[in-house]
Residue, then its C-alpha position, 0 to 999 in steps of 0.5 A: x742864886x750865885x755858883x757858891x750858894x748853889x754849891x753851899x746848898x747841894x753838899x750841905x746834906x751831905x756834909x749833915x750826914x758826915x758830921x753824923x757819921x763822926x760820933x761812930x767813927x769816934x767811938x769806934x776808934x777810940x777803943x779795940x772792939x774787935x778787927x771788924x769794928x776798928x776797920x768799920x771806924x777807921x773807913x768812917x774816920x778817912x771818909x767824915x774826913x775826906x767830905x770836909x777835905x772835899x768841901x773845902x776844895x769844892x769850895x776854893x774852885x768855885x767862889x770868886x774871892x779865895x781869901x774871903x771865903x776862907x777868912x768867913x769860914x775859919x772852921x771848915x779850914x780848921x777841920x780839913x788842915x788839923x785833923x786828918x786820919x794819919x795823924x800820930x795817936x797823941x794828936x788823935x784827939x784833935x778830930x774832935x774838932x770834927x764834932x764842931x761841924x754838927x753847927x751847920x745842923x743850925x742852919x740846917x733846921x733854921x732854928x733861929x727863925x723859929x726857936x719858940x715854936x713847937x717845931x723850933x722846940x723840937x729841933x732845939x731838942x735834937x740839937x741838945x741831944x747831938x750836944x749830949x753825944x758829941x760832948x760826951x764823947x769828946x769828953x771821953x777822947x780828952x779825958x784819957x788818963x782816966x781810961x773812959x768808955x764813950x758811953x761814960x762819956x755820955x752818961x757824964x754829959x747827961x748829968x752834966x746837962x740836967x745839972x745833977x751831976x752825981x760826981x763820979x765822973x769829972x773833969x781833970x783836964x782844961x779841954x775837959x772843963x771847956x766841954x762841960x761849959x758847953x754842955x752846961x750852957x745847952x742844957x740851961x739853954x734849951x730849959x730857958x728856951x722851954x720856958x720861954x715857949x710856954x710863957x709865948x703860949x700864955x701870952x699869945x692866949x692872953x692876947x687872943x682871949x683879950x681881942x675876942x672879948x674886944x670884937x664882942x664888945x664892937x658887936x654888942x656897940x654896934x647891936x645897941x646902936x642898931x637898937x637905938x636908932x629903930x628906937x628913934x625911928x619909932x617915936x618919930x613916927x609915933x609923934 
């Protein structure tokens, strides 16, 4: 295993549980609940960002090749670069580039290796529900002229997802629209997914119940075989 493997595996639960942390540091922030709560979401906001910062800098001092790690990692740039915490309020909403960072929960769970699996469901559903919090909450960042709770927010991306879409929440704003696509496209995905599995289940059924029946079939052959041959030893003798 090279140094960046080695170093890409060993800041990668952390960065898990800072990509987490970026939801309540959102929520937060983004609206006064009281002195106390703003400085709990303001610490979480330097220090989700600051593990970012601190990946990026980790990384650049022990890969090999600079420029091909920040060419194959374009993300984690875009994160550190273009949302720290003394951004000016307008260019706030920028952090939810942050929420991007819950992909890594991908590789994290190795999803892909076993997507229609009971585990892979089960992982694919935790994912849906991350997409739930994350859209709904950059929902309500980006929708700020319709003054949006982050618990509306996510009572939006719930519809949203389930397809009901009651309407009285909806997008006013292109990022918004962008949001509600990516929602939509889990919500459809995870259900094709489900589907899929179930139908893996019926065909993995099929397919044993047909080799069962095939091996009794080859015991039956061989039995009758057996049989056949006593047969023929019998009259051989009897004649």
């Amino acid at each position: 295993m090279s140094r960046e493997e080695q170093w890409e595996r060993r800041l990668d639960k952390p960065l898990i549980v800072a990509s987490l942390l970026v939801i309540p540091a959102v929520v937060l922030t983004a609206r006064d609940y009281g002195p106390g709560w703003s400085l709990v979401g303001s610490v979480l906001n330097w220090v989700t960002w600051l593990a970012f910062a601190a990946e990026v800098v980790i990384m650049l001092a022990v890969v090999d090749d600079r420029r091909r790690w920040m060419r194959d990692h374009p993300l984690e740039l875009a994160v550190a670069v273009l949302s720290p915490p003394i951004l000016p309020g307008p260019l706030q909403s920028i952090r939810i580039l942050r929420l991007l960072r819950l992909l890594r929960l991908l590789r994290a769970f190795q999803i892909f290796r076993r997507l229609l699996t009971p585990a892979g469901v089960r992982d694919a559903a935790i994912l849906t529900l991350l997409v739930i919090l994350a859209g709904g909450v950059g929902f309500s960042e980006v929708e700020s002229t319709q003054h949006l709770t982050a618990w509306d927010g996510v009572w939006w991306a719930m519809s949203t997802i389930t397809t009901v879409g009651y309407g009285d929440v909806t997008p006013h704003t292109t990022a918004g629209r962008v949001i509600g696509i990516g929602v939509m496209v889990a919500g459809i995905g995870f259900v094709a997914l489900i589907t899929a599995s179930i139908a893996q289940r019926f065909v993995l059924y099929e397919t044993t119940e047909n080799e069962a029946d095939a091996t009794r079939d080859d015991e039956i052959l061989a039995q009758l075989r057996l049989l056949h041959e006593k047969v023929d030893r019998l009259e051989r003798r009897a004649g």
